[in-house]
C-alpha positions as CSV (number, residue, x, y, z in Angstrom):
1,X,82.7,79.5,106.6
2,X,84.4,79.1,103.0
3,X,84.3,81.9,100.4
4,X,81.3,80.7,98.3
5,X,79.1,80.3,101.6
6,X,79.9,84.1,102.5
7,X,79.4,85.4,98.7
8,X,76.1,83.7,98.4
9,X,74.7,85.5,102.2
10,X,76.4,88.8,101.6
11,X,73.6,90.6,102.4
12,X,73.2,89.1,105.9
13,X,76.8,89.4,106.7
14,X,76.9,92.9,105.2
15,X,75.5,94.7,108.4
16,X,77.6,92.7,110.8
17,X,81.0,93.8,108.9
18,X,79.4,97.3,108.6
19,X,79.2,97.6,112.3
20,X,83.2,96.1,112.5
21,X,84.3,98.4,110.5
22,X,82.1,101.2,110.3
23,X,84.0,103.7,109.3
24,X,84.0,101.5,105.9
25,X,81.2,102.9,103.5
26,X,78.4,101.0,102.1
27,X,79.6,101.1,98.5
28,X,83.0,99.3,99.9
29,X,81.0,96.8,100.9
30,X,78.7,96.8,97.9
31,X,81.8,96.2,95.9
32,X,83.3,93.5,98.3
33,X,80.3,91.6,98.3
34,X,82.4,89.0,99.8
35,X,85.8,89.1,98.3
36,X,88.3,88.9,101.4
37,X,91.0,90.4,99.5
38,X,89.4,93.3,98.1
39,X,87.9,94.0,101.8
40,X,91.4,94.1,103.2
41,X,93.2,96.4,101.2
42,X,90.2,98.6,102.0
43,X,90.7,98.2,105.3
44,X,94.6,99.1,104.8
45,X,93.6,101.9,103.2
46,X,91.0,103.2,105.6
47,X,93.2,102.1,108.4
48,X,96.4,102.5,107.7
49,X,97.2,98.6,108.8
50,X,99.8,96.6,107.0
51,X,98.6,94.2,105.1
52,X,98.8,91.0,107.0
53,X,96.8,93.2,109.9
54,X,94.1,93.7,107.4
55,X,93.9,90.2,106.5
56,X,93.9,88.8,110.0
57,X,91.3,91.0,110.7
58,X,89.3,89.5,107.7
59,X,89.8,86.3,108.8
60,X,89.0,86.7,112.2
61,X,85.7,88.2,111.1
62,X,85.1,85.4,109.5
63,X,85.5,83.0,112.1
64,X,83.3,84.8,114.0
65,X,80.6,83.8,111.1
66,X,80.7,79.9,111.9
């Protein structure tokens, strides 16, 4: 699923990355509203993963969207 596709059905996808990464709050994901990169460094943050951790675990979320 390309970048535009998950901007434009947020909302949907929303809960299901909530329940990933629920220790994530709602106004991180308000923020991300789709935006990969900003939802990884988050993740580092929260985490404590390096970064290319984070961003696998983006991109494996959003293969699971296809």
């Amino acid at each position: 699923m390309n970048k535009d596709i998950i901007s434009g059905k947020w909302t949907q996808i929303k809960g299901k990355a909530q329940a990933k990464w629920g220790d994530l709050t709602d106004d991180v994901f308000d923020v991300a509203a789709g935006d990969s990169k900003y939802l990884a460094g988050k993740l580092q943050e929260k985490y404590g993963w390096e970064r290319e951790r984070a961003e696998e675990e983006v991109r494996e979320f959003e293969r699971t969207l296809d």
